[in-house]
C-alpha positions in Angstrom: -21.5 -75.9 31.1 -19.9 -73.9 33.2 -16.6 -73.6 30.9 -19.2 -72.8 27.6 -20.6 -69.9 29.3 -17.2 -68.5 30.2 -16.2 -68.8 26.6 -19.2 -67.0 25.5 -19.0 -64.2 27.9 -15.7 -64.0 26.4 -16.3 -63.7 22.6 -19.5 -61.3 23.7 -16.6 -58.7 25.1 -14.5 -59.2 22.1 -17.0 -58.6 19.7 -18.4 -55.5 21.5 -14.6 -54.3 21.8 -14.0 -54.8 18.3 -17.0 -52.7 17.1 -16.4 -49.8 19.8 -12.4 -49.9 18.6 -14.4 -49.0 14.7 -15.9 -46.0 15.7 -13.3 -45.0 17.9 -9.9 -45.2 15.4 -9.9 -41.7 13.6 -10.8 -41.7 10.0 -8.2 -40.8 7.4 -7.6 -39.4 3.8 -10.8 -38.8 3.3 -11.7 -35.9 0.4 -14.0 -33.2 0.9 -18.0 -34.4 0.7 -17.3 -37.7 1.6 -19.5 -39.2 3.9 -18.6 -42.2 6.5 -21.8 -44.2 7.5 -20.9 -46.3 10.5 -23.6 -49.2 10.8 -23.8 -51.8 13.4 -24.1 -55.4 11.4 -25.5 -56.8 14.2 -28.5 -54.9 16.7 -28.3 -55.7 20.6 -31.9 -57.1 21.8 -31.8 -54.7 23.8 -31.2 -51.5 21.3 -34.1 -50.2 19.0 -34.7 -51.9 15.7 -35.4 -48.5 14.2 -32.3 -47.2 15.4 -31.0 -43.8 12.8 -27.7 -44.2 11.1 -25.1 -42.4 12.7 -23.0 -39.9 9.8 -20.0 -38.6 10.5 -19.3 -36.0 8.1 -15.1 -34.9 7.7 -14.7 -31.8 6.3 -11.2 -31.2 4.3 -9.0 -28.6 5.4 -8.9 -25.8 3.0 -5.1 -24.1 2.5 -5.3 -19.9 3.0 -3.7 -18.7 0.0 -0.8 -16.1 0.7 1.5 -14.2 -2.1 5.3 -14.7 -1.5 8.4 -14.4 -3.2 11.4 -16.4 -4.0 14.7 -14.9 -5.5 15.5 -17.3 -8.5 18.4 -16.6 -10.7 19.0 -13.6 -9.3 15.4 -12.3 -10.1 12.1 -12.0 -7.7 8.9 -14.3 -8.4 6.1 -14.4 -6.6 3.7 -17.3 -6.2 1.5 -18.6 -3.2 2.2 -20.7 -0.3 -0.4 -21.7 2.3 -0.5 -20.1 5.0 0.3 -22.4 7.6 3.2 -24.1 6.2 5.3 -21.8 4.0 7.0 -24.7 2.5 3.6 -26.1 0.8 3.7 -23.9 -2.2 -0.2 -23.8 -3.7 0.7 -21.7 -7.2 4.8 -21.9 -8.0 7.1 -18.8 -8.1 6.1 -17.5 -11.8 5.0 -13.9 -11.6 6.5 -10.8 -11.3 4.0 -9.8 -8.9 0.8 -11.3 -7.2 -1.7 -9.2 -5.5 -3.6 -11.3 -2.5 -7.0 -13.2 -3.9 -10.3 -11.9 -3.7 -11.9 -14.4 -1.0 -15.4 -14.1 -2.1 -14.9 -14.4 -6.0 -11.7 -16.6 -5.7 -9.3 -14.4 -8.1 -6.3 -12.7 -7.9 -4.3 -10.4 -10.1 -0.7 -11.1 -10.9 1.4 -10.0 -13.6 4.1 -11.9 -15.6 6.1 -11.1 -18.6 5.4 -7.6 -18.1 2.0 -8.7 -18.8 -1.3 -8.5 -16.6 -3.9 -10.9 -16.1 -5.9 -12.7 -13.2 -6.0 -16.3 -11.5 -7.5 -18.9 -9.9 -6.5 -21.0 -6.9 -5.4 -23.5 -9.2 -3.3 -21.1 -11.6 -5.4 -21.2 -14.6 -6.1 -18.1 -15.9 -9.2 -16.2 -16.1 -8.7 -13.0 -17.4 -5.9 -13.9 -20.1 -2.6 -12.5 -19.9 -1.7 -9.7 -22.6 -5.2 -8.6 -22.6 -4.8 -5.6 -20.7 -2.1 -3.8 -19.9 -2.6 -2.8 -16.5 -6.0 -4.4 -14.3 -7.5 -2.7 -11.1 -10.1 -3.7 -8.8 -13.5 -1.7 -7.9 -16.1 -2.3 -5.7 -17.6 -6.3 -5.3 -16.3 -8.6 -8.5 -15.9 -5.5 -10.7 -12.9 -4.8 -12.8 -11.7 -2.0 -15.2 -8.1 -2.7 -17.8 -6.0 -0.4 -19.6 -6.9 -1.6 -24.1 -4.9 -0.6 -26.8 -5.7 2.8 -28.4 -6.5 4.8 -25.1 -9.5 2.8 -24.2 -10.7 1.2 -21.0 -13.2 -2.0 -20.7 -15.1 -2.5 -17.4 -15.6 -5.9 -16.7 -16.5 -8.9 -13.7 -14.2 -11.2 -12.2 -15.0 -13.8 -14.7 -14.2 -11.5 -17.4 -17.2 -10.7 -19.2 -16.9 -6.9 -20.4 -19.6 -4.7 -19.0 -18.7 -1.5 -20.7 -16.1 -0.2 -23.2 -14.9 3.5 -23.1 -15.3 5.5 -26.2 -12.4 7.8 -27.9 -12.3 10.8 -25.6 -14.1 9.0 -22.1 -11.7 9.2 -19.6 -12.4 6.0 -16.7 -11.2 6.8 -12.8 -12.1 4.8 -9.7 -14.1 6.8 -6.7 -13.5 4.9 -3.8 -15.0 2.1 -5.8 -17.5 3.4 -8.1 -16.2 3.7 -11.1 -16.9 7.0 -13.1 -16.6 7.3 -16.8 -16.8 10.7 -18.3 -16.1 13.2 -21.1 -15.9 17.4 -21.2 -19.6 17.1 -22.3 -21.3 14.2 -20.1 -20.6 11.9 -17.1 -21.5 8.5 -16.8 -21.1 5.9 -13.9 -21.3 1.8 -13.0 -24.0 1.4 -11.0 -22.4 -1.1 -7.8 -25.5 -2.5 -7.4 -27.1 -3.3 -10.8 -23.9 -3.1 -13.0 -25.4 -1.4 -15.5 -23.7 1.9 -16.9 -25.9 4.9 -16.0 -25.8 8.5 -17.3 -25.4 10.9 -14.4 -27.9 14.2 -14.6 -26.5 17.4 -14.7 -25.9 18.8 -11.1 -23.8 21.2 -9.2 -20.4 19.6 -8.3 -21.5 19.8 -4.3 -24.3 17.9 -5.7 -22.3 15.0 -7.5 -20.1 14.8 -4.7 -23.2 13.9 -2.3 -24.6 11.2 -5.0 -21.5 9.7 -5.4 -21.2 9.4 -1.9 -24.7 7.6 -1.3 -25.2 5.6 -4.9 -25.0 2.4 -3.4 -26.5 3.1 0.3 -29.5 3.5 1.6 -29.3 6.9 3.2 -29.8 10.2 1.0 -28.0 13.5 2.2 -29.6 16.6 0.4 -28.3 19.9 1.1 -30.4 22.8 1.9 -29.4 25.7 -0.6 -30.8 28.7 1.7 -29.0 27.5 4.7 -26.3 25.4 3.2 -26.2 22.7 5.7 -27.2 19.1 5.1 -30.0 16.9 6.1 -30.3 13.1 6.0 -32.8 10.6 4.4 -33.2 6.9 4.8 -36.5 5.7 2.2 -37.6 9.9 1.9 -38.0 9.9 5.1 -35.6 12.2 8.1 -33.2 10.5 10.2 -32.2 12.9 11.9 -33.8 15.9 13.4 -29.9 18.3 13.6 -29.0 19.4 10.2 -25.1 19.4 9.7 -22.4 21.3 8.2 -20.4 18.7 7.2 -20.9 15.3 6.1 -19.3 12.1 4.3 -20.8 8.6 4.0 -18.3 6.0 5.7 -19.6 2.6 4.4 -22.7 2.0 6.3 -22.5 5.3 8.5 -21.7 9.0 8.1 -19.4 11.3 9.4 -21.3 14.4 10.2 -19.6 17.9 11.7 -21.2 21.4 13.4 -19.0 24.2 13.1 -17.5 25.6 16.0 -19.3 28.6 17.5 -16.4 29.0 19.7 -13.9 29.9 16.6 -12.9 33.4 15.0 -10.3 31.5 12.6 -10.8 31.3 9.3 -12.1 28.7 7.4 -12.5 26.4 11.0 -13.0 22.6 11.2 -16.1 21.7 12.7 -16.5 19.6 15.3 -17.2 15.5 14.1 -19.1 12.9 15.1 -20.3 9.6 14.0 -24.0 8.1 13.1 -25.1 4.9 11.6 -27.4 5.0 8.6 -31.0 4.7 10.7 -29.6 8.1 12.6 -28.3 6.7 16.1 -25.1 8.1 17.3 -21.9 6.2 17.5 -20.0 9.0 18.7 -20.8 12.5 19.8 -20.2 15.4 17.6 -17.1 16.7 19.5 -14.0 15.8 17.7 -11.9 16.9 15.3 -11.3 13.5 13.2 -12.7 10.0 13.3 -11.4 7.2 11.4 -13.2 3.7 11.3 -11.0 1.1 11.9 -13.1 -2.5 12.1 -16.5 -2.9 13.3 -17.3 -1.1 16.4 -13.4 0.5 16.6 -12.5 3.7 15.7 -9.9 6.3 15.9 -10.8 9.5 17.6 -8.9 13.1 17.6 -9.5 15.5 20.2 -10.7 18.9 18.5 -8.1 21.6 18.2 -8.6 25.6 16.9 -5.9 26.2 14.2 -5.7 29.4 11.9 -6.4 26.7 9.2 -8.6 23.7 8.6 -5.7 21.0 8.4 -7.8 17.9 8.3 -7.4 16.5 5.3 -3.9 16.1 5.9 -4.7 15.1 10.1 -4.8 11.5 9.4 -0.9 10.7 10.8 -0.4 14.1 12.5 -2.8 14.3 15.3 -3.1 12.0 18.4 -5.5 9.8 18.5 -7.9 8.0 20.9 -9.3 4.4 19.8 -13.0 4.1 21.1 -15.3 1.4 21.1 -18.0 3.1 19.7 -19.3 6.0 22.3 -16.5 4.7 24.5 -12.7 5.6 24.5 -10.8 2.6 25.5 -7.7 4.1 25.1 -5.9 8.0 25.9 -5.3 10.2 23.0 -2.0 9.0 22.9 -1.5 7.7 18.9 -0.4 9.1 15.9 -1.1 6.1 14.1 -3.7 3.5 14.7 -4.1 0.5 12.5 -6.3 -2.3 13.0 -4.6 -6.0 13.1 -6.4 -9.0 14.4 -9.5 -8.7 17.3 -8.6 -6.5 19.6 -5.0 -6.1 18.6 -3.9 -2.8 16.8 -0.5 -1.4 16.0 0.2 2.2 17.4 2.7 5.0 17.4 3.2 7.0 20.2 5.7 9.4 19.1 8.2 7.1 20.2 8.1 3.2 19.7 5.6 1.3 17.4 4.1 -1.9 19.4 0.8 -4.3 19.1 -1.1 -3.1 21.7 -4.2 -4.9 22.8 -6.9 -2.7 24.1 -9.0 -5.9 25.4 -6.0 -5.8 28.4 -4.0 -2.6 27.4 -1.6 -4.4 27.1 1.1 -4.7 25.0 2.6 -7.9 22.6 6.0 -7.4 23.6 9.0 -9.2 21.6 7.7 -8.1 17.8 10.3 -5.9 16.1 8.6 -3.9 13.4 8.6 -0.7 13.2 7.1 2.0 10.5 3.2 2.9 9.3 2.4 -0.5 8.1 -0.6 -1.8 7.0 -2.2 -5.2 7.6 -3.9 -8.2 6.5 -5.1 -11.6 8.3 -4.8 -14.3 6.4 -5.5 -18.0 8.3 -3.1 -17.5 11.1 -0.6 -15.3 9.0 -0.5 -11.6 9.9 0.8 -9.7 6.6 2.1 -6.1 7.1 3.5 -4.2 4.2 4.5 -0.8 3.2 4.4 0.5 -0.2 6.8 3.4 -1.4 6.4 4.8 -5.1 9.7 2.6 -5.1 8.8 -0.5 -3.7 7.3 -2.4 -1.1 8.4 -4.3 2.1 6.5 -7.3 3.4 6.8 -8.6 6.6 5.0 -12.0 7.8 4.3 -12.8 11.0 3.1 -15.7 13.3 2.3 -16.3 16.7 3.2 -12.5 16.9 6.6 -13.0 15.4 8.4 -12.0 12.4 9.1 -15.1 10.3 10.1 -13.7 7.1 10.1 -10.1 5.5 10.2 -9.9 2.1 12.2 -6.2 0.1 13.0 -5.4 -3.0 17.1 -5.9 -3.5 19.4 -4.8 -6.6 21.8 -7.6 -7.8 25.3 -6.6 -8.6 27.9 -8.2 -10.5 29.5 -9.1 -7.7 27.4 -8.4 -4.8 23.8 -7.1 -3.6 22.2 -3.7 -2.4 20.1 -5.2 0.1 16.5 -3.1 0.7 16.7 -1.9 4.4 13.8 -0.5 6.5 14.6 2.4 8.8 11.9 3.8 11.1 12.3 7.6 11.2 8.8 7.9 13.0 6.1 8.9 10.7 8.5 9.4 7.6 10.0 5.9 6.6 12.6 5.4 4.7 13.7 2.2 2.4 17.5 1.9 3.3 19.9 0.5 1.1 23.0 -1.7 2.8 25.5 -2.9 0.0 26.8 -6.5 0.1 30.0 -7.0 -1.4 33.3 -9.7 -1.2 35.2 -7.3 -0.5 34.6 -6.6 3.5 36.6 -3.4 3.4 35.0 -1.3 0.7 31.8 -2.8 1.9 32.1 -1.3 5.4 33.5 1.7 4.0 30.3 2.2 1.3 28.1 1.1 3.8 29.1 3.5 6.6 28.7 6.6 4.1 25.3 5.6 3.3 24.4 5.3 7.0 25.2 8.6 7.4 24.1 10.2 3.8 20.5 8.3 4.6 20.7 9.5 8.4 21.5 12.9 7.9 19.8 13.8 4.5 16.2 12.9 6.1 14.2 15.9 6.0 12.8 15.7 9.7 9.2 16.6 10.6 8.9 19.9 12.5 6.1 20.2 14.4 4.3 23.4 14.5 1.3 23.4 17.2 0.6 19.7 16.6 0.4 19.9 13.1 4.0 18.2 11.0 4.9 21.1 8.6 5.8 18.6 6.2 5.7 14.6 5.4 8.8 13.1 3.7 9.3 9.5 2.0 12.6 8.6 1.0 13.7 5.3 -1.4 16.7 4.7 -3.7 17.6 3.0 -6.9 20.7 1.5 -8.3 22.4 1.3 -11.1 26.1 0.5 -12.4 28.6 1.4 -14.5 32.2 0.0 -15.4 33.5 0.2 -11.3 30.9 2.9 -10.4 28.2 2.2 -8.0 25.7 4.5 -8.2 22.8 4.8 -5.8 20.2 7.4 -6.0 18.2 8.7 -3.1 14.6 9.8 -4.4 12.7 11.9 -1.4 8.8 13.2 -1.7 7.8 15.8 0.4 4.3 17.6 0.8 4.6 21.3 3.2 1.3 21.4 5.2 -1.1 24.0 2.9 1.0 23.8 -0.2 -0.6 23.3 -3.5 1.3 20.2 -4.5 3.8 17.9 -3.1 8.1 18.2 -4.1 10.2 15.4 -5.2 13.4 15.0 -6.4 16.9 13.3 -6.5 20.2 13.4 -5.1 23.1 10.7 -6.5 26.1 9.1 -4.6 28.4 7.6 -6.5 31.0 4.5 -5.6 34.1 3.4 -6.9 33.7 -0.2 -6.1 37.6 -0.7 -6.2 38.2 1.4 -3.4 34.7 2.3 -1.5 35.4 5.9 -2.3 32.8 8.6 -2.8 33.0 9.8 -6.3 32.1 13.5 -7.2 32.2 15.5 -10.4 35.6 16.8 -9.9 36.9 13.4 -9.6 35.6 12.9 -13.2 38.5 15.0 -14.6 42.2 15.6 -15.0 43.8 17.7 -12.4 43.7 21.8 -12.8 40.7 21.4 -15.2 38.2 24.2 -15.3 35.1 21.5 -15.4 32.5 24.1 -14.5 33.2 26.1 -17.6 33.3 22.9 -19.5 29.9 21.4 -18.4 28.3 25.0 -18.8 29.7 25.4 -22.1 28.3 21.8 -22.9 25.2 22.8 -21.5 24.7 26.1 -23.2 24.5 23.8 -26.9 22.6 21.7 -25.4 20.0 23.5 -23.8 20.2 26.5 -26.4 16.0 26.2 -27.3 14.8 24.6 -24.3 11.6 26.1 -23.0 11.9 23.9 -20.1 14.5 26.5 -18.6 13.6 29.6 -16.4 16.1 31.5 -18.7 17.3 31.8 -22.4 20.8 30.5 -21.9 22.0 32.6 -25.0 21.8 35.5 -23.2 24.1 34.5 -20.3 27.8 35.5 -20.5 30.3 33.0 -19.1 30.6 33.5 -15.6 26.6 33.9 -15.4 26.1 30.3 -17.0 28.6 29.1 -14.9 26.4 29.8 -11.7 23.0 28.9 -13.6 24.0 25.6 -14.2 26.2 24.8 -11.2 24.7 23.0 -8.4 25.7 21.0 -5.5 27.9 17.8 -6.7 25.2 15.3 -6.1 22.9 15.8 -9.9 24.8 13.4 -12.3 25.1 9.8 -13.1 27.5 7.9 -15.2 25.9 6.0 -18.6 26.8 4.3 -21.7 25.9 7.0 -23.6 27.4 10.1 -21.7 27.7 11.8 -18.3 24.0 12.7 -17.3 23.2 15.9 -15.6 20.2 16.3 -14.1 18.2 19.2 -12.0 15.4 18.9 -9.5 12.4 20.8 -9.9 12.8 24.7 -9.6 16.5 24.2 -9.7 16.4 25.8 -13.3 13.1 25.2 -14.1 9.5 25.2 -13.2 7.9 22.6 -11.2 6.2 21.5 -14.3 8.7 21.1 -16.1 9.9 18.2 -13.8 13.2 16.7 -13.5 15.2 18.1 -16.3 18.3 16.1 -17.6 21.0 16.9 -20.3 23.2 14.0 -21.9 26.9 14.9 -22.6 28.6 12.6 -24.1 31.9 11.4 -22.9 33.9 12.5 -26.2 32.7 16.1 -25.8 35.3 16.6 -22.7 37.9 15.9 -24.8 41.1 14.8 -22.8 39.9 16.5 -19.6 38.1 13.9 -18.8 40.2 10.9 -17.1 40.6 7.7 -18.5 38.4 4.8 -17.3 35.6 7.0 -16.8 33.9 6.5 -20.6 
């Protein structure tokens, strides 16, 4: 008996082991909605006979979509890869270009082919390719493309069209509203009911303010005796101060006094920050306030300049980041963007670094430097910077850089590789030549250095305000053993009507890493000034581009007219190109003019190997 019960306290344990080992061992490949019932087969006496089933319900891991590229065949495709394991690619390496998805409607614009379209997470297209030529997003799941014969369509995610422009409506997107209008009328997409609305005839102060306010729920209505603004929420007053400035900042408003204190003319008033039921975020004593995220903000101290500078104060002031009536931080930043919590990146003047104003401390060991912007994405960080010639992408994880991502030129036998190089404010896209020949690659490489180091147009600061912001990139191009790169610069003076651009061309011989310049182009003791003005003067005999009829020019003057520094020509197929910046010998509207001489025109002044 005694040897029975023994065995039977021993099968008891193994059979109680045996179902606890069941629910313990973790449960495996198991898809999305799947449920796992765990039932007991067999009750204890002593548990309840009505006992609930226990679910266990496993939820499947969802991959965070990020665009990357991939250098195939000596071309750049983009495609996505999940976020936390680069290697698991989601969509492959087929576009041209991939903008990151829309989380909420699950889309994303890529283009392919020279074509446009949108995606879904599984690649299939929604909005077919070759539709439109070019596709931009609005506000929510709206969409407007670019149709044959001058005409826009406005149109959701899924791609059913909303609204089609007629001959002579012009389409433009106002910080997300889309506006549709014509010399006589002016229409508008309503955000909120998508329907296309005509908009009554206002003053333009007027239009600003609705435009402003169409999809909120706060009214600002200007008072035409005294000019200053009041605000509404359902007809009713918010607030009891009317302002002299305001601007609707998605669901608050920037609102401004003007300084009492300030004989300039045209002064900025002084800014602060309320939410749409009329409670004050900040006081109304600053000179600029950005939102950032949430409850963050950027915050300038209020300055008294001879002119009201602020729409151009965004990088050129420093800045405090407050926590909504609170500044966490000095006003020590020209540039405050908003990363991840309580992480931003900052420029002090001097360095760029994550600082995290939680500690105030900052995320040492990330080398990245320029005004980047970001995006979280899973437990990717994405920075970029966009140039009208490019864009550089930089990943990082764990607060470091695991892979940066630049436009590069292939050669036919080498690579100008896209550099970045911080120059405070004013980036510049740096190009660094690869080549297999180590000597003329140092030797190219070393003039560029100091052609990109030494032609940046520095900032000068004048009483806190940059007299000018520059943004330098280059392009490549190649021709028999002439490497050619061409620096293309952007500048805007501080109070002038319009920005400046332009370009200036160094030229390689890839045999020797030389610098080529015009006079190189032509036989020794050959009067090439007289020869390209001559050239010119046919050329450019009827051109109304020109500040001056060329006919009436005697030799020596067209000599100087067209001359210019040796920088303004490239070498093509067709002919040597000479080109001139704006207002070198022309207007600003007349742009960038360019004349094509062909090679045979030069006769046998012009060396052999160059055509």
């Amino acid at each position: 008996m005694k040897n029975k019960l023994v065995v039977a306290l021993l099968l008891s344990l193994a059979l109680t082991s045996c179902q606890n080992d069941s629910v313990s061992q973790p449960v495996n490949n198991i898809n999305e909605d799947v449920v796992n019932e765990i039932n007991d087969q067999e009750e204890s006496p002593i548990e309840d006979e009505d006992k609930e089933e226990t679910k266990v319900v496993i939820e499947e891991i969802k991959p965070v979509y990020i665009p990357m590229s991939k250098v195939i065949d000596q071309t750049t495709y983009w495609g996505y890869v999940n976020a936390s394991d680069f290697e698991d690619i989601l969509i492959d390496y087929v576009y041209s270009s991939a903008d990151f998805f829309d989380e909420l409607n699950n889309f994303a614009i890529v283009r392919k082919d020279g074509l446009v379209g949108t995606i879904d997470k599984e690649g299939k297209e929604i909005i077919p390719f070759g539709k439109y030529t070019a596709i931009h997003a609005a506000k929510g799941d709206i969409l407007y493309g670019y149709i044959d014969g001058g005409l826009y369509e406005i149109f959701d995610y899924e791609g059913q069209v909303i609204y089609t422009t007629l001959a002579g409506e012009n389409i433009y997107n106002r910080d997300g509203i889309l506006i549709i209008n014509t010399n006589t009328e002016t229409k508008y997409l309503d955000p909120i009911t998508k329907q296309v609305m005509v908009l009554p005839e206002m003053s333009y102060n007027d239009e600003d303010l609705f435009f402003q306010t169409v999809d909120k729920t706060i009214d600002i209505k200007q008072d035409p005796t005294t000019q200053q603004y009041n605000l509404y929420r359902g007809g009713k007053l918010i607030s009891d101060i009317a302002y002299d400035y305001v601007e609707a900042v998605d669901d608050m408003v920037l609102v401004g006094i003007n300084a009492t204190d300030v004989d300039h003319y045209d002064p900025a008033p002084r800014l602060g920050l309320i939410d749409e039921k009329g409670n004050i975020l900040i006081d109304i004593l600053y000179y600029d306030i950005q939102p950032l995220k949430e409850n963050y903000f950027a915050v300038a101290e209020y300055y008294n300049y001879d002119m009201n500078y602020r729409r151009y104060s965004k990088d050129v002031y420093k800045k405090a980041i407050f926590k909504r009536t609170e500044a966490i931080t000095g006003f020590d930043y020209y540039i405050v963007e908003p990363v991840k919590d309580d992480v931003f990146y900052v420029f002090d003047g001097d360095a760029y670094y994550f600082l995290d104003v939680a500690t105030g401390e900052k995320i040492k060991d990330v080398n990245l430097e320029g005004p980047f912007k970001f995006k979280s994405v899973g437990d990717i960080i994405v920075a970029t910077y966009k140039n009208y010639d490019g864009q550089i992408s930089v990943y990082l994880k764990d607060w470091s850089v695991v892979k940066m991502v630049a436009p590069s030129y292939f050669l036919e036998d080498g690579l100008v590789m896209t550099k970045y190089k911080s120059a405070g404010i004013n980036p510049v896209f740096y190009p660094k030549v690869a080549l297999s020949n180590g000597e003329v690659e140092k030797k190219i490489n070393d003039d560029l250095k100091y052609q990109f180091d030494t032609n940046i147009p520095l900032a000068e600061e004048v009483t806190g305000v940059y007299y000018e912001t520059t943004s330098l990139g280059f392009r490549v191009l190649e021709y028999n053993d002439f490497l050619q790169i061409t620096q293309t610069y952007f500048w805007y003076g501080l109070g002038a009507a319009h920005g400046n651009y332009g370009e200036v061309t160094f030229i390689y011989d890839k045999n020797t890493g030389e610098k080529v310049f015009m006079e190189d182009l032509f036989i020794e003791g050959s009067d090439y000034h007289m020869l390209l003005a001559q050239q010119l003067k046919d050329i450019a005999a009827n051109d109304e581009r020109l500040y001056t009829d060329v006919n009436a020019l005697n030799d020596d003057e067209l000599v100087e007219y067209f001359k210019r520094d040796p920088y303004n020509f490239k070498l093509v197929k067709e002919g040597l190109l000479i080109y001139y910046n704006p207002y070198d010998i022309g207007p600003y509207a007349a742009g960038i003019v360019d004349f094509l001489i062909p090679y045979e025109s030069f006769g046998e002044d012009l060396k052999e190997g160059i055509k």
